[in-house]
Residue, then its C-alpha position, 0 to 999 in steps of 0.5 A: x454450474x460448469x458455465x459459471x464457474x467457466x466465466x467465474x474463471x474468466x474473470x479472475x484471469x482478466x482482473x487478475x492483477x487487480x485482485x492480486x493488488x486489492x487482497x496484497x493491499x488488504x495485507x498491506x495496510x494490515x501490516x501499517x494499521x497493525x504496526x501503527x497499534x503496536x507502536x503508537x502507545x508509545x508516543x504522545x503524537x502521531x507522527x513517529x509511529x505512523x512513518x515507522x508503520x509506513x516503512x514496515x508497509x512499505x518494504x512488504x508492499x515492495x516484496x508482494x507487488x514485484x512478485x505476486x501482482x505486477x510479475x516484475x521481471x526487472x533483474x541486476x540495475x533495473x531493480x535498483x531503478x524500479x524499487x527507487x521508483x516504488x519507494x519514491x511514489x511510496x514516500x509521497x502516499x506516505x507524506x499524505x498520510x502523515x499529514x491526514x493523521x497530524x490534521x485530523x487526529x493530532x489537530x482536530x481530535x479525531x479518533x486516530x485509529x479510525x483516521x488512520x483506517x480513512x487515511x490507508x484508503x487514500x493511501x491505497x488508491x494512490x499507490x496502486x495508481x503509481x505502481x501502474x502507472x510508473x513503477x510497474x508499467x510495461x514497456 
């Protein structure tokens, strides 16, 4: 039992900013779907409660990758050009997602809240790419 939970460990530590990633991505899009459900009574397209879910996500997805996933380090200037960055690749994944939500649930009729959940998918796939790969990369 001892063995496992050793390697169990070991793995936990080797993929340990993935995990942090996955479970901070959960509550990410859990902060834009609950977000988009509370707002988009409100409106009769898609398209105004989307952006204000992505912005609230955004901001907390800002907070929690800096600190728990990625360890930024950056202080003073360097974390006005790293959360420019993150907000920059951000405002991309968000572009896709309004468009996923104005094509399949405005124009085509799909089922926004089931879209909206496809659509966080591709959005999160995308982000953590950007995030390793350019906001959060180490030098």
């Amino acid at each position: 039992m001892s063995k496992l939970l050793v390697k169990i460990a070991g793995l936990c530590r080797k993929y340990r900013e993935l995990i942090a990633y996955l479970v901070f991505g959960v509550l990410t899009t859990a902060v834009n779907y609950l977000s988009y459900l509370i707002i988009s009574p409100f409106f009769a397209y898609t398209g105004v409660p989307t952006v204000i879910a992505w912005f609230l996500s955004v901001v907390f997805a800002y907070c929690t990758n800096r600190r728990f996933v990625f360890r930024s380090k950056a202080a003073g200037k360097a974390i006005f050009k790293e959360a420019g960055s993150f907000f920059t690749a951000r405002v991309m994944s968000g572009v896709l997602d309004v468009l996923v939500m104005a094509v399949f649930a405005d124009w085509l009729l799909f089922n926004d809240k089931a879209v909206k959940l496809a659509s966080n998918v591709l959005v999160v796939v995308f982000n953590y790419a950007a995030s390793k790969l350019v906001v959060f990369r180490r030098k």
